[in-house]
OpenMM code with the backbone's topology and positions (N, CA, C; nanometers):
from openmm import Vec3, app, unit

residues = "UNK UNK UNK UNK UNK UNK UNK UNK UNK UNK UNK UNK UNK UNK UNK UNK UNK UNK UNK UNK UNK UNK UNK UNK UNK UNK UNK UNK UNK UNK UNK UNK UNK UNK UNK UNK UNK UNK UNK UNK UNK UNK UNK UNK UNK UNK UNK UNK UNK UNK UNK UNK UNK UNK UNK UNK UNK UNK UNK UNK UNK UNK UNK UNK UNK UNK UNK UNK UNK UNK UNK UNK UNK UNK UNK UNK UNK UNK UNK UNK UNK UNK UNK UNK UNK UNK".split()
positions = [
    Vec3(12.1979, -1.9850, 3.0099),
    Vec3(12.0777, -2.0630, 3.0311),
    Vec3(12.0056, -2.0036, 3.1520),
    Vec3(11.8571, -2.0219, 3.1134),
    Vec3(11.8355, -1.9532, 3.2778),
    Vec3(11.7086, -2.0325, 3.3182),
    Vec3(11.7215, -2.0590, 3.4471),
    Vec3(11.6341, -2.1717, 3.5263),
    Vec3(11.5275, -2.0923, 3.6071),
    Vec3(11.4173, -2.0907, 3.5957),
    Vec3(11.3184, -2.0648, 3.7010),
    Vec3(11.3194, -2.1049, 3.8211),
    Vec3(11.3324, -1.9990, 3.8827),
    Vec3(11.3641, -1.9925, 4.0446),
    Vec3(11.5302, -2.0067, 4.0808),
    Vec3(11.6282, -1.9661, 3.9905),
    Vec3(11.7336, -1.9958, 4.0538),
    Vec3(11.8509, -1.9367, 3.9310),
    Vec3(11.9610, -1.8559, 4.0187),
    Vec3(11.9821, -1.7482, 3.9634),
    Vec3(12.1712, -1.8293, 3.9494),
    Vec3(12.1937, -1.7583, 3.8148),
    Vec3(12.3500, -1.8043, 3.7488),
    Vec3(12.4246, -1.7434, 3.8575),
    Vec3(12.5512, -1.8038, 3.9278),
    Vec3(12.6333, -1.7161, 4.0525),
    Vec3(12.7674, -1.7203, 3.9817),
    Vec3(12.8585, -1.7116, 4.0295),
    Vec3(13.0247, -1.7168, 4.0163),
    Vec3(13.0735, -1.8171, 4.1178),
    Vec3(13.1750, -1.8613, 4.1243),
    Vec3(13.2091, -1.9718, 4.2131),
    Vec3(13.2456, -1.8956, 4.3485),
    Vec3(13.2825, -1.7480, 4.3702),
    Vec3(13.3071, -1.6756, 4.4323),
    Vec3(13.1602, -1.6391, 4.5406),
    Vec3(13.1079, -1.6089, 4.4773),
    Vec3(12.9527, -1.6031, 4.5321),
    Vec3(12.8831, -1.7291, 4.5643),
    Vec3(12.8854, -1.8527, 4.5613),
    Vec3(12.8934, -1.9659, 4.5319),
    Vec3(12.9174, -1.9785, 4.7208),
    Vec3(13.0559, -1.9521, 4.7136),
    Vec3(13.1201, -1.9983, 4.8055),
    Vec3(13.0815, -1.8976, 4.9248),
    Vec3(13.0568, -1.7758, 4.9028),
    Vec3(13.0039, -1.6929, 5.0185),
    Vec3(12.8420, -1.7372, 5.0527),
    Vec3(12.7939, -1.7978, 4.9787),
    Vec3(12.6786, -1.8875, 4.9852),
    Vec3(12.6836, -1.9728, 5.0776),
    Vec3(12.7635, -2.0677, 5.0456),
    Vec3(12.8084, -2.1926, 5.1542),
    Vec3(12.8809, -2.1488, 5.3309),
    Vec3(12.9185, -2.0162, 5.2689),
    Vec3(13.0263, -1.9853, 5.4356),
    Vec3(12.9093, -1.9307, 5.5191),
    Vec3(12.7961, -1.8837, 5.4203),
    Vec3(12.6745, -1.8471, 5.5238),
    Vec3(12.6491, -1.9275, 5.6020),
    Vec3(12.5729, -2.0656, 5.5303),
    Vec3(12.4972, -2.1334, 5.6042),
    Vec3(12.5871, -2.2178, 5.6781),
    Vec3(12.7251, -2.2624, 5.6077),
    Vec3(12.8163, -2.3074, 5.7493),
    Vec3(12.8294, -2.2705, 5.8541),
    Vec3(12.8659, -2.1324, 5.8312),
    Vec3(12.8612, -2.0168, 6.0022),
    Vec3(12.7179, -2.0345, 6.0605),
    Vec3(12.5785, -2.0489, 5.9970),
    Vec3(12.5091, -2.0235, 6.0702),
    Vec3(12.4440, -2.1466, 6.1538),
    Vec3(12.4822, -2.2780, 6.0800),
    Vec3(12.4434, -2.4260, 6.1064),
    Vec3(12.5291, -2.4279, 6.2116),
    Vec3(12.6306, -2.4096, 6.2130),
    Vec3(12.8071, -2.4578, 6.2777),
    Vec3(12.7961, -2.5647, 6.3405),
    Vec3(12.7791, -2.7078, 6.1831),
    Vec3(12.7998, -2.8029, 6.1741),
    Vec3(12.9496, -2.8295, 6.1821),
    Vec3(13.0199, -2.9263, 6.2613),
    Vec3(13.1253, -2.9409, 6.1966),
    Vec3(13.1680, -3.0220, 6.0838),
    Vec3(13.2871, -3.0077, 6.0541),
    Vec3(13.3357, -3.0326, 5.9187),
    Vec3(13.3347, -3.1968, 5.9140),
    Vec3(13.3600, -3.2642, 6.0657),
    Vec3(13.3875, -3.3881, 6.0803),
    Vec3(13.2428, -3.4617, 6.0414),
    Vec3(13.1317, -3.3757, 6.0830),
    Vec3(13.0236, -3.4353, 6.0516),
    Vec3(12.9729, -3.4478, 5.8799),
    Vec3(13.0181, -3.3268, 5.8533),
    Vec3(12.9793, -3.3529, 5.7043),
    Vec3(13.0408, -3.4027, 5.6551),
    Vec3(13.1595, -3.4507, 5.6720),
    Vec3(13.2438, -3.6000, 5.5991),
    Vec3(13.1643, -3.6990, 5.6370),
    Vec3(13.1237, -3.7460, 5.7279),
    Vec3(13.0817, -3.8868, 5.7452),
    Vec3(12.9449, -3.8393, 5.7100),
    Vec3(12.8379, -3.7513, 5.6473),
    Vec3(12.7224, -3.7257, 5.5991),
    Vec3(12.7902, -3.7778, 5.4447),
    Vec3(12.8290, -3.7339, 5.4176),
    Vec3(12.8570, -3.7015, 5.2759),
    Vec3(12.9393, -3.8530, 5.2370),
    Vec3(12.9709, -3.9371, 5.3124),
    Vec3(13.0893, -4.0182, 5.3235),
    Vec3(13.2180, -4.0411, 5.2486),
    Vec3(13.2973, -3.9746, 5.2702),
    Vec3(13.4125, -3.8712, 5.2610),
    Vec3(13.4953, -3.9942, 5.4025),
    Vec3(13.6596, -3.9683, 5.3926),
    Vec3(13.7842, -4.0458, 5.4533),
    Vec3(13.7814, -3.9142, 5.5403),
    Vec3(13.7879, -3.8180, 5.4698),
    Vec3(13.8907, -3.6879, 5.5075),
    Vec3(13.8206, -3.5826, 5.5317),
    Vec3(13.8369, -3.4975, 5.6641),
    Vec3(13.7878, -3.3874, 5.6752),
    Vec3(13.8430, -3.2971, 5.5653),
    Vec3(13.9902, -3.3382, 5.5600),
    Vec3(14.0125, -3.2370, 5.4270),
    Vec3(13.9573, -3.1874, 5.3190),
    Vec3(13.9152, -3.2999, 5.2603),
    Vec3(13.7917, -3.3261, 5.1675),
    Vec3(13.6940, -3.1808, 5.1625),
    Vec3(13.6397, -3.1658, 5.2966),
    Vec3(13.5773, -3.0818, 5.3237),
    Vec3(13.5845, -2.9659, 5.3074),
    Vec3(13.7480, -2.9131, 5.3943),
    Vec3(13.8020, -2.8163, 5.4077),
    Vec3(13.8224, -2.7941, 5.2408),
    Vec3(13.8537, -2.8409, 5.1551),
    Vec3(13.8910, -2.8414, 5.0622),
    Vec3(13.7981, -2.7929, 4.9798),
    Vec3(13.6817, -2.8055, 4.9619),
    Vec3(13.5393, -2.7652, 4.8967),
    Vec3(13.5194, -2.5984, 4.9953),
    Vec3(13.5474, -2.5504, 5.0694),
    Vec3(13.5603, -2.4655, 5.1308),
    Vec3(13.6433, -2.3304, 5.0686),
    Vec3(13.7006, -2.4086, 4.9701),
    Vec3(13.8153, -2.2853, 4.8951),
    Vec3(13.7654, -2.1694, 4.8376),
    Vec3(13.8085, -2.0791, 4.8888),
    Vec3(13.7035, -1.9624, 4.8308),
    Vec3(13.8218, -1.9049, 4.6800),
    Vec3(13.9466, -1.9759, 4.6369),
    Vec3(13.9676, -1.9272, 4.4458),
    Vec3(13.9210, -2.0226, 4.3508),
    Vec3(13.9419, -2.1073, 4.3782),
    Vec3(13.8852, -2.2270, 4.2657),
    Vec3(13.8715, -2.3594, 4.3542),
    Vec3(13.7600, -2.4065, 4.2342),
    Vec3(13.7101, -2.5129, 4.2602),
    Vec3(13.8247, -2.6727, 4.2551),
    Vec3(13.8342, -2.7576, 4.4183),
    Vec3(13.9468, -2.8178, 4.4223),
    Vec3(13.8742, -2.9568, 4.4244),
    Vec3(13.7380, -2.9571, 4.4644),
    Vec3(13.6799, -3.1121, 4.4658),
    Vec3(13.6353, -3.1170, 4.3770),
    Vec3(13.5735, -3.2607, 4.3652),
    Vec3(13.5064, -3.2506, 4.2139),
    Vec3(13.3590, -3.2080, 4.2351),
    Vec3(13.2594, -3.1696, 4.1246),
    Vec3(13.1095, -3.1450, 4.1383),
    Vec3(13.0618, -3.2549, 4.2081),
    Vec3(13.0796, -3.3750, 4.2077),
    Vec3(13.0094, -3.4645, 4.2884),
    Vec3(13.0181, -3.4404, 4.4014),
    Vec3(13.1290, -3.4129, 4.4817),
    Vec3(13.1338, -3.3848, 4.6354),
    Vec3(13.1353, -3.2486, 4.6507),
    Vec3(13.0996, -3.1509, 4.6179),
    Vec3(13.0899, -3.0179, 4.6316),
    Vec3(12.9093, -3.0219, 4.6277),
    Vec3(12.8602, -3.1252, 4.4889),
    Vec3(12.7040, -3.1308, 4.5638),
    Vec3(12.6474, -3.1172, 4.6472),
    Vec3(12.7239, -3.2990, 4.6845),
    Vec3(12.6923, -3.3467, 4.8042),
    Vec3(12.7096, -3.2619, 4.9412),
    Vec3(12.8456, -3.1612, 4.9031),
    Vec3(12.8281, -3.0888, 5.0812),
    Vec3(12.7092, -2.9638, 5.0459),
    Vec3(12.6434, -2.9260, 4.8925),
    Vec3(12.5795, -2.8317, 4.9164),
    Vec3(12.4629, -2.8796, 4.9939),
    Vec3(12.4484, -3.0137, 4.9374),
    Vec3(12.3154, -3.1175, 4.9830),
    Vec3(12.2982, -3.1198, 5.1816),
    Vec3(12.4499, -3.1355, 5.1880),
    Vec3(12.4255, -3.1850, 5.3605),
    Vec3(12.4005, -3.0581, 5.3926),
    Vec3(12.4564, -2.9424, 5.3494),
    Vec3(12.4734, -2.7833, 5.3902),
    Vec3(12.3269, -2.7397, 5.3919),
    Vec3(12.2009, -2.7782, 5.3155),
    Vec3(12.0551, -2.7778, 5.2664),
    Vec3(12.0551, -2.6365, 5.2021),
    Vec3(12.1835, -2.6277, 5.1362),
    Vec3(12.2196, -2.5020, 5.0304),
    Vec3(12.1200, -2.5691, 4.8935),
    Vec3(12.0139, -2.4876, 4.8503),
    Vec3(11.9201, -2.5353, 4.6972),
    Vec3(12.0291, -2.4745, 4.5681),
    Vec3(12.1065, -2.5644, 4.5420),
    Vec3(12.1776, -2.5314, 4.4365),
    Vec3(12.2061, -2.6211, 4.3621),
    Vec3(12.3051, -2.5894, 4.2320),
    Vec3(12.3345, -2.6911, 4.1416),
    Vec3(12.4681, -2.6584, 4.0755),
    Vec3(12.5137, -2.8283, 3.9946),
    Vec3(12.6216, -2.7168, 3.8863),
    Vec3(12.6067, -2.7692, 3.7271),
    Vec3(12.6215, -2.6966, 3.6711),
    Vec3(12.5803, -2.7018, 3.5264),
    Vec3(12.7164, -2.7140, 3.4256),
    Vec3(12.7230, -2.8383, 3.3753),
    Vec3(12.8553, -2.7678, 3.2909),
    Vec3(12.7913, -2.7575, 3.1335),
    Vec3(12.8229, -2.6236, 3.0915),
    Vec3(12.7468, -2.5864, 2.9958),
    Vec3(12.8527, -2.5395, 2.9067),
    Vec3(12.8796, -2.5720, 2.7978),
    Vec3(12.9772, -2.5401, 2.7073),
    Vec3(13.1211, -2.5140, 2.7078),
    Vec3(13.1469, -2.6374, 2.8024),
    Vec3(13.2636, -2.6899, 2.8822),
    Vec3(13.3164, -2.5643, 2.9535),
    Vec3(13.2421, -2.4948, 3.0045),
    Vec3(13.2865, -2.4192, 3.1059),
    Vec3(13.1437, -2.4680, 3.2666),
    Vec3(13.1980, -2.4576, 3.4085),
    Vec3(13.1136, -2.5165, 3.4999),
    Vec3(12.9894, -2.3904, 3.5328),
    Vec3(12.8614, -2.3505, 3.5318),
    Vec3(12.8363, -2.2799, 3.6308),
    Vec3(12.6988, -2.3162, 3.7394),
    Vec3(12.7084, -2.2008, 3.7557),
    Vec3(12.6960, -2.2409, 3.9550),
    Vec3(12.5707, -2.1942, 3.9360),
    Vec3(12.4418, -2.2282, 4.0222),
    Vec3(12.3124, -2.1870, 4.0098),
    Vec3(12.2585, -2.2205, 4.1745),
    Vec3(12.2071, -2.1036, 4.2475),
    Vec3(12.1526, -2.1055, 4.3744),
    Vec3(11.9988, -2.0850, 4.3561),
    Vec3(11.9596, -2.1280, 4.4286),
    Vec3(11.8076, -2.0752, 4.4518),
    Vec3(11.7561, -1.9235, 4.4407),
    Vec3(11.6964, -1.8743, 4.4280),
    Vec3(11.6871, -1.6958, 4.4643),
    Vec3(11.6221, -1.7029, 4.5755),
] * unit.nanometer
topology = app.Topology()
chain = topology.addChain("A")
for resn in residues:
    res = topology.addResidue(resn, chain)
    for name in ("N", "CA", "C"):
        topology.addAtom(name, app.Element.getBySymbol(name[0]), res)
């Protein structure tokens, strides 16, 4: 499928996406739990996984949302994929 303005990624690329703007915000993790409202920093750390995906799409959104990463996830023929802004 392909979306105007925003390009199909891998969860791998995905995630080097997110370690950008983490490193460059250097929000901490404690904050985006209580943004996101999340118990657990783990939570966090956990969406952080750079082999597979360990949270669910709802809270992996949500930290792309607090992260102000323009992305999405698509599950498209029961497989998930990943779509960033270009």
């Amino acid at each position: 499928m392909k979306l105007e303005g925003f390009k199909k990624v891998d969860y791998n690329t995905l995630q080097s996406e997110i370690k950008k703007v983490y490193d460059s915000d250097q929000v901490p993790e404690i904050q985006i739990a209580a943004q996101i409202n999340v118990k657990s920093v783990q939570t966090v750390k956990n969406a952080f996984q750079p082999d597979k995906q360990v949270v669910s799409d709802e809270i992996l959104t949500n930290i792309l949302n607090a992260l102000g990463l323009n992305s999405f996830i698509i599950w498209q023929n029961g497989e998930r994929t990943y779509y960033i802004k270009n």
